[in-house]
C-alpha positions as CSV (number, residue, x, y, z in Angstrom):
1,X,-31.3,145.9,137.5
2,X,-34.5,146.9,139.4
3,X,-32.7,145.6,142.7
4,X,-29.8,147.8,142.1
5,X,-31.8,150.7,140.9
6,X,-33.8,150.6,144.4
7,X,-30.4,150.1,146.2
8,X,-28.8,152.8,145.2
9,X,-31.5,155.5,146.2
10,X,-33.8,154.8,142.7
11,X,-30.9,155.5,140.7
12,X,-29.1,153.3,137.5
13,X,-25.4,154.7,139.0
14,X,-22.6,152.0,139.1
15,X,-25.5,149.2,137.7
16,X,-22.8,146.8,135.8
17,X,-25.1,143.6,135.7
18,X,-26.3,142.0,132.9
19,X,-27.2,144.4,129.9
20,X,-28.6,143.6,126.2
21,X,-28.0,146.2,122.6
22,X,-30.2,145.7,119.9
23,X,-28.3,148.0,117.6
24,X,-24.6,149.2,118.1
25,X,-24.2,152.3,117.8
26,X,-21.4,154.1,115.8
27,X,-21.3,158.0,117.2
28,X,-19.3,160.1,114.2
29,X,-19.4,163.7,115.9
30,X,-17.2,166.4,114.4
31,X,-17.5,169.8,116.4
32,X,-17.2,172.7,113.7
33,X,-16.7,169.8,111.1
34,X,-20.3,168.5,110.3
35,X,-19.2,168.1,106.2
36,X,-16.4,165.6,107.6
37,X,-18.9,163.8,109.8
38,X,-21.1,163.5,106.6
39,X,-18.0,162.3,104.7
40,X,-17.4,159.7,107.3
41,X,-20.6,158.4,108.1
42,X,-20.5,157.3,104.2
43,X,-17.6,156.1,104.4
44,X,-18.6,154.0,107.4
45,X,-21.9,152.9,106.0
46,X,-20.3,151.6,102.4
47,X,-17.6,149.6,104.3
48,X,-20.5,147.7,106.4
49,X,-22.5,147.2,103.4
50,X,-19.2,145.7,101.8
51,X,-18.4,143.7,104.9
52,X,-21.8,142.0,105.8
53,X,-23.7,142.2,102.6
54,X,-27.2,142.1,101.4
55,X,-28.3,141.0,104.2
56,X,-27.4,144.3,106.2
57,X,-29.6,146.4,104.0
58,X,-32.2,146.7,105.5
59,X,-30.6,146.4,109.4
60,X,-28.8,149.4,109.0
61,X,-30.4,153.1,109.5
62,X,-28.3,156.2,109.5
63,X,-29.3,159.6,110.8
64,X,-28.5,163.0,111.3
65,X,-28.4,164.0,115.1
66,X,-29.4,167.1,114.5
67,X,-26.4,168.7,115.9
68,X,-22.9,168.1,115.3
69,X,-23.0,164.7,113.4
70,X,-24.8,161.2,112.7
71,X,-25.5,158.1,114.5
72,X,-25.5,154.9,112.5
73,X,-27.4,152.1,114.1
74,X,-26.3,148.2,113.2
75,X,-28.7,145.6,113.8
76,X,-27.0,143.0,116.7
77,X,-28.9,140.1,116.9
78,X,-26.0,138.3,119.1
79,X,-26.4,141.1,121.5
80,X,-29.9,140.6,122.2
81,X,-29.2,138.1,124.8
82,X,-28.2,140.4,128.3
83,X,-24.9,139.5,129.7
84,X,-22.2,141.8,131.8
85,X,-19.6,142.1,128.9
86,X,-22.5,143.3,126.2
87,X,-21.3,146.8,126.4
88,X,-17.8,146.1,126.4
89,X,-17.7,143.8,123.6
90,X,-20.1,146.3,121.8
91,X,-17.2,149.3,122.2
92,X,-15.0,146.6,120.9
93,X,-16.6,145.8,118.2
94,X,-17.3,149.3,117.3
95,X,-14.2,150.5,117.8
96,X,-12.6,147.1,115.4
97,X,-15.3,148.1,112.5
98,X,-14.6,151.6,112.7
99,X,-10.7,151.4,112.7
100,X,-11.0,148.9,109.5
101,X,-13.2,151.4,107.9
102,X,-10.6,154.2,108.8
103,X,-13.1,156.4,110.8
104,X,-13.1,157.6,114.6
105,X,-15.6,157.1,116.7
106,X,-16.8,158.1,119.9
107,X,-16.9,156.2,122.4
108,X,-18.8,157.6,125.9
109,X,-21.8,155.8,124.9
110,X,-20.6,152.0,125.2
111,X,-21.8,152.1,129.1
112,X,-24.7,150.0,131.2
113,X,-27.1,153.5,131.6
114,X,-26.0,155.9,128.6
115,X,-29.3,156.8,126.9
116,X,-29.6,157.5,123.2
117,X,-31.6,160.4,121.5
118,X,-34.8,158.7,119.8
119,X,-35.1,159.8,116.0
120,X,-37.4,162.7,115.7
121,X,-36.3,164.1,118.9
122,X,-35.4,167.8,119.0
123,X,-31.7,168.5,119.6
124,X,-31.9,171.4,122.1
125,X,-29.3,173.3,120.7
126,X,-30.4,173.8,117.3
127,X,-33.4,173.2,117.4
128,X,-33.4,170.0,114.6
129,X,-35.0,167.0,114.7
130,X,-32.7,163.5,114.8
131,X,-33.4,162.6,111.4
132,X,-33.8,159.5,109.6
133,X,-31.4,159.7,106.3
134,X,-32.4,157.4,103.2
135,X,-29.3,155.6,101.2
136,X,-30.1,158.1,98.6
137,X,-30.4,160.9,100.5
138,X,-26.9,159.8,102.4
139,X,-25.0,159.7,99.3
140,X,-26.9,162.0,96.7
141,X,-27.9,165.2,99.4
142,X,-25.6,168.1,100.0
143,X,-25.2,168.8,103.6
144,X,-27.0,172.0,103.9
145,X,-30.4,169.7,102.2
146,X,-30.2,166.8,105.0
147,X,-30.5,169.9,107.6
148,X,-33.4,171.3,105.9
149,X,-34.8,167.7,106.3
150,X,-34.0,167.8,109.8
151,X,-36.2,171.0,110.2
152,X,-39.7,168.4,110.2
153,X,-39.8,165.0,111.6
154,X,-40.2,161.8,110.0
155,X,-41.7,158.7,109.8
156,X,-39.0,156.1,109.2
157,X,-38.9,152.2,109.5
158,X,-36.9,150.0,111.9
159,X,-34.1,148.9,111.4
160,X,-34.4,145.2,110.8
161,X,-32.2,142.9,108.6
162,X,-31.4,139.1,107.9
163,X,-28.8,137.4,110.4
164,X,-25.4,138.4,109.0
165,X,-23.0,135.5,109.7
166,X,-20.2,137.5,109.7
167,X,-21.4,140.0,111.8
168,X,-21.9,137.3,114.0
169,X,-18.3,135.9,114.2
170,X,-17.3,139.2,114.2
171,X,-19.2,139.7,117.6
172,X,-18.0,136.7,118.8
173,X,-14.5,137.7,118.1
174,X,-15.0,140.9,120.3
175,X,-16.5,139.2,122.9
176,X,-14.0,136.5,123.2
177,X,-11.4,139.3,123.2
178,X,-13.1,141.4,125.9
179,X,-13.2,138.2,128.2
180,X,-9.6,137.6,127.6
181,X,-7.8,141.1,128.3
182,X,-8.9,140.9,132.4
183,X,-6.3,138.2,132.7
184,X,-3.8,139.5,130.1
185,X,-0.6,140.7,132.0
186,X,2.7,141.0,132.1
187,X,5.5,138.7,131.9
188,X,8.6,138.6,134.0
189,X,6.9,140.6,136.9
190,X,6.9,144.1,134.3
191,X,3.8,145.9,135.1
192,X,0.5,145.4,132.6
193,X,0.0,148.4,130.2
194,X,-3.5,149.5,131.2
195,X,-6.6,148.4,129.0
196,X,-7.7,152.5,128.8
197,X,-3.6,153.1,127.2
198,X,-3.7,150.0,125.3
199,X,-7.5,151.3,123.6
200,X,-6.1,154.8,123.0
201,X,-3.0,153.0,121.1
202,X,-4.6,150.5,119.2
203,X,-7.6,152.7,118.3
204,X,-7.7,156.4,119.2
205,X,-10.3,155.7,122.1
206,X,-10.8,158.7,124.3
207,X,-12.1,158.4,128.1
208,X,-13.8,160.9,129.7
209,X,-13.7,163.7,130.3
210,X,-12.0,164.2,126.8
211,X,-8.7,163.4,124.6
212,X,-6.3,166.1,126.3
213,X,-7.0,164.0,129.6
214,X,-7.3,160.8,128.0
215,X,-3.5,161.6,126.3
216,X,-2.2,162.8,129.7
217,X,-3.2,160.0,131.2
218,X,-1.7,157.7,128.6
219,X,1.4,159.2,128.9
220,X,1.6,159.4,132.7
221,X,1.4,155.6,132.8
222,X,3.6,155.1,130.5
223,X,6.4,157.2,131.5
224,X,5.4,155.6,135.7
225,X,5.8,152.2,134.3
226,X,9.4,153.6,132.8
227,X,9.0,154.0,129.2
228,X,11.5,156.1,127.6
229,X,9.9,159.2,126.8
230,X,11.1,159.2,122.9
231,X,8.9,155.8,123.1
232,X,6.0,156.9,125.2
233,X,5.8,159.7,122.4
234,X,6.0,157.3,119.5
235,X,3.5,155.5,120.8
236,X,0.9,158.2,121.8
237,X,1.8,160.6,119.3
238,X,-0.5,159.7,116.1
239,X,-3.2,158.6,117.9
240,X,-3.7,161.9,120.0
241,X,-3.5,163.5,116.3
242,X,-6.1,160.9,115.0
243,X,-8.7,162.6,117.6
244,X,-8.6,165.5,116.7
245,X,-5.9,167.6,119.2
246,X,-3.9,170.4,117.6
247,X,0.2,169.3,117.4
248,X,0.8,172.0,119.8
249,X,-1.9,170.1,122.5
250,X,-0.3,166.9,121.8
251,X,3.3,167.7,123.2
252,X,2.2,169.8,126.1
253,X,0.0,167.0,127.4
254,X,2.8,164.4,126.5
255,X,5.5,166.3,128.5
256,X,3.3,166.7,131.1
257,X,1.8,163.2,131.3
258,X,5.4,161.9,131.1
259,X,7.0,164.3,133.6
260,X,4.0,163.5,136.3
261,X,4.6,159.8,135.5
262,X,8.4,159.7,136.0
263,X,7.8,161.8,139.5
264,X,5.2,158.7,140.7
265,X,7.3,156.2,139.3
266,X,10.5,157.3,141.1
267,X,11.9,158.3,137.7
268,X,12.5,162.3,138.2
């Protein structure tokens, strides 16, 4: 890392070396929707404590950005160990738990250089600290208490837990998935679906810079590789709801992802 960073004029841009995560991170932001963020982020939490256990007690901390939602950290011992696929078997991984749990994500922060508020830190917007949020406070405390909360900082624990087997075949799963879906293609000479459709199909994952792009995208590549449009809208059309879009967003940036992608594909 330090070679790259002097390489590229003292700067972490394009570094995609080796990388280690001791927590994954599960980002539940809801812009104009914190009281569905809250709802999610419990009902993330009590499907990892059913999933993993005692032991994940004390490895998981939850708190309140101090903006538009929560971050819940997940111990990762596996992850500890730097490798190149680390961040992409973490946004697997993520994105498997979250879909299981039935609760989107976001998912800009599963990169090599993304930086993570530290709790206590003062959200510039409003002016709140990321808080620390107790089990009790999580699932007794009415919104509008947990930002009171957030008005002071707080001195809260690491999280730290006993090894979880099951988390850890579950990151080995994600891992062995991530290593295998670079060779995946297409039989019979048809051309691969990309990973970045396949992700937004499978589990509502949006790209930057945001879903409307992410969907246009989708469907451009689709409709290029010559999916019938009826299809490329089946596929694309309950995942671009699942993240949020209005209906009326979802078919303009479907007919215009699949219109641009017949054009290149020689289709129009």
């Amino acid at each position: 890392y330090c070679a790259h960073f002097k390489a590229a004029g003292h700067s972490p841009r394009g570094y995609a070396g080796p990388a280690a995560c001791r927590f994954l991170l599960f980002d539940i932001d809801r812009a104009g929707d914190l009281g569905g963020a809250l709802a999610d982020t419990r009902t993330l939490t009590r499907f990892l404590r059913g999933r993993y256990g005692p032991a994940l007690d004390d490895g998981l901390g939850v708190y309140f950005s101090g903006g538009k939602g929560f971050h819940v950290l997940l111990e990762l011992a596996p992850a500890w160990a730097a490798a190149a696929n680390v961040p992409a078997a973490c946004k697997r991984l993520a994105l498997t738990l979250a879909a299981k749990a039935g609760v989107r994500i976001d998912t800009g922060c599963y990169d090599h250089q993304r930086l993570v508020r530290l709790p206590n830190s003062r959200h510039p917007g409003t002016g709140l600290h990321k808080r620390f949020v107790t089990a009790d406070e999580l699932f007794a405390l009415p919104l509008v208490r947990i930002q009171e909360l957030a008005r002071e900082p707080v001195a809260a624990p690491v999280p730290a837990g006993r090894p979880s087997d099951a988390l850890t075949d579950d990151w080995h799963a994600a891992a062995a998935d991530v290593a295998q879906r670079p060779a995946a293609s297409s039989a019979g000479g048809f051309p691969a679906v990309p990973k970045f459709v396949r992700d937004f199909i499978g589990f509502a994952d949006v790209c930057d810079p945001g879903r409307a792009v992410t969907l246009f995208r989708c469907a451009a590549a689709l409709a290029e590789a010559g999916t019938p449009a009826a299809v490329v809208a089946g596929l694309l059309e309950e995942p671009a709801l699942k993240t949020g879009l209005d209906p009326a967003e979802v078919r303009r940036q479907l007919a215009a992802g699949i219109e641009h992608g017949r054009k290149k594909g020689g289709f129009g």
